[in-house]
C-alpha positions in Angstrom: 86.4 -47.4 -31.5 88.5 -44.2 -31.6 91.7 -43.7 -30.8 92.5 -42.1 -27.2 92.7 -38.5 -27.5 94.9 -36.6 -25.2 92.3 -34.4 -24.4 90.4 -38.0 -22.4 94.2 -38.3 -21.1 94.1 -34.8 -19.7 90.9 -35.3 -18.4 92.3 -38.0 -16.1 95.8 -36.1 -15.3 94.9 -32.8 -14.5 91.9 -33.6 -12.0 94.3 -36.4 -10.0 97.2 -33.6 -10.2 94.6 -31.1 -8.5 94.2 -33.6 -6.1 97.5 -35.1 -5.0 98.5 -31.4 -4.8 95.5 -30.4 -2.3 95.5 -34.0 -0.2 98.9 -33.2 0.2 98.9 -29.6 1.1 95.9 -30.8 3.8 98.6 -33.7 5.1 101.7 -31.3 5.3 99.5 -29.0 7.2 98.2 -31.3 9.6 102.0 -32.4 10.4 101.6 -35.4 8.1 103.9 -36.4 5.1 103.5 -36.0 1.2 102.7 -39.2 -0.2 105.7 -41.1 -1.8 105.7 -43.6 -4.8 107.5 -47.2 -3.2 109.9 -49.2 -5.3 107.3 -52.0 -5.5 105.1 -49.6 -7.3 107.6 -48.0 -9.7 109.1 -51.9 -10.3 104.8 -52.7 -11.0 104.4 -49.6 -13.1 107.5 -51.2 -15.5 106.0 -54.9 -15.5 102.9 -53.5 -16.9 104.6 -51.7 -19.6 106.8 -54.5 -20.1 103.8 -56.8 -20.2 102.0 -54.7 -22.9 104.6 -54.5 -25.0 104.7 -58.4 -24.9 101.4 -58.9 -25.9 101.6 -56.4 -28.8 104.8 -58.0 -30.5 102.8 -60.7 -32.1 100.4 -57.9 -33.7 103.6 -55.9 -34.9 105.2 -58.7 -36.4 102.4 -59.3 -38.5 102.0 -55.8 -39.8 105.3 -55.7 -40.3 105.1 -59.1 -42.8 102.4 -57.6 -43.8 103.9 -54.5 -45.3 106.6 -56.3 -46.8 104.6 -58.2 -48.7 102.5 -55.2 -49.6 105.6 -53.3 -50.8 106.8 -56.3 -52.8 103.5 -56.5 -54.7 103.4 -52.2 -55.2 107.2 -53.1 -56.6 106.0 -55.7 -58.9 108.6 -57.8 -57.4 107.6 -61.7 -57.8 105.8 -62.5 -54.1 106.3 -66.2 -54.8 109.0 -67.1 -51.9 107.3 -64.6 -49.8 104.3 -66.3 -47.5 101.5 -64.5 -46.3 101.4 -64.4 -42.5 99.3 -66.4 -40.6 96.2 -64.9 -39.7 96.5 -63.0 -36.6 93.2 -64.0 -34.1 90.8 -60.7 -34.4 89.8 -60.9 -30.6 93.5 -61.7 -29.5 94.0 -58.1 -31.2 91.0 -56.4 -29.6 91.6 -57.5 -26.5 95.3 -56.1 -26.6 93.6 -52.6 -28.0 91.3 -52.7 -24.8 94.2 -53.3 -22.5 96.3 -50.5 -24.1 93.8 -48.3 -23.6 92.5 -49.4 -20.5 96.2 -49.1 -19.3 96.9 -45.6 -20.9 94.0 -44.2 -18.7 94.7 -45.6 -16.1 98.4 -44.8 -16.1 97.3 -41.1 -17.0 95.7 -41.0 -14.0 98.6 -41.9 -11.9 101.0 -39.4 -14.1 98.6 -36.7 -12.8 98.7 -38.1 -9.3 102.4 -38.2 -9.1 102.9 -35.1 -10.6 100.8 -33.0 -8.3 102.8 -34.2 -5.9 106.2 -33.4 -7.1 104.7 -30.3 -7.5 103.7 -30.0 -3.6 107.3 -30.8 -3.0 108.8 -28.2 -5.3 107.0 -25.9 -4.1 107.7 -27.0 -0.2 110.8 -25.2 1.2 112.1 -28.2 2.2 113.0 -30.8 -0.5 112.6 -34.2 1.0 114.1 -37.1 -0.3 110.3 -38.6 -1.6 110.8 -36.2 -4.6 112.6 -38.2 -6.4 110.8 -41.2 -6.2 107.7 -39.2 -7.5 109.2 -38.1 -10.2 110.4 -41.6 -11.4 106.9 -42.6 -11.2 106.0 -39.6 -13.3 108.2 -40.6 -16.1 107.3 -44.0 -15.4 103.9 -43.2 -15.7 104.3 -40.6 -18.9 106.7 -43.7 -20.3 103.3 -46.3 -19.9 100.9 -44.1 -20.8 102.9 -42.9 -25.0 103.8 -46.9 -25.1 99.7 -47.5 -24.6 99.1 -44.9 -26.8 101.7 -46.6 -29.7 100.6 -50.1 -28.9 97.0 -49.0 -29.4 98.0 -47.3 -32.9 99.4 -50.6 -33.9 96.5 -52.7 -33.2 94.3 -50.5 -35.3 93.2 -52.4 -38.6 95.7 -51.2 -42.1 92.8 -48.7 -44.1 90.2 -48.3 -40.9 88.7 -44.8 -41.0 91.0 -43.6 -39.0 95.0 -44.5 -40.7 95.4 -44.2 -44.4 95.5 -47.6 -46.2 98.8 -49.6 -47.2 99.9 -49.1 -50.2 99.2 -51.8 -52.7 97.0 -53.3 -50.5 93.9 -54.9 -51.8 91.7 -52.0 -49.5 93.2 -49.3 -51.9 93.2 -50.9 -55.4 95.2 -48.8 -57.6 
């Protein structure tokens, strides 16, 4: 599996961003009001980052040991009080790739959303007070969608075909 490209990311923003910004021209035309993010959504939108970053400590602190060890052994520093990390479960780490890039489409798509409609409201001559609550859920959503895109990076295997291999690592003997 590749890694997320921003052009797939773009390809969810910019079509819900054409579309929050029409569905709510359509509803301010018909007397209706522009959409507004709630606090239960923008409180959601930080549990699932919050949540991902949870499940992707585990995988971090075993690259991290990892590496250490790694630069230890390119050092030629003795390795013998250093332990090699527990094994880290393959499909504990796959299934943490699939949710970060599960939840870095997904949260792409809502980025677009919300930001066709701060859009709408910039470009209204009357600023309401929804606007800011949009744009919280657009950073919200641009916050989500780079920490998907780092957690997914990090649970990509050291010397894959797509990251150059530790140094010192037994993939790359020197």
């Amino acid at each position: 599996m590749k890694n997320t490209r921003v052009s797939h990311l773009a390809g969810f923003a910019i079509p819900a961003a054409t579309a929050a910004f029409l569905i709510g021209q359509w509803r301010v035309g018909h007397g209706q009001s522009v959409p507004v993010a709630g606090p239960s959504q923008l409180l959601l939108i930080l549990v699932i980052i919050a949540g991902l970053l949870a499940f992707a400590y585990p995988i971090y602190r075993y690259r991290r040991s990892l590496l250490a060890l790694a630069k230890a052994q390119a050092k030629g520093e003795s390795t013998v009080g250093m332990n090699r990390p527990k094994r880290l479960d393959p499909f504990f780490a796959v299934r943490v790739l699939l949710l970060a890039k599960a939840t870095g489409l997904a949260l792409s798509l809502y980025l677009g959303w919300h930001s066709g409609l701060v859009m709408l409201q910039l470009s209204l001559p009357v600023q309401s007070s929804g606007l800011w609550q949009n744009l919280a859920a657009a950073i919200l959503n641009l916050l989500g969608v780079v920490v998907a895109a780092i957690v997914e990076r990090l649970c990509r295997i050291p010397g894959g075909t797509d990251e150059p291999p530790l140094e010192g690592s037994e993939a790359n003997p020197a």
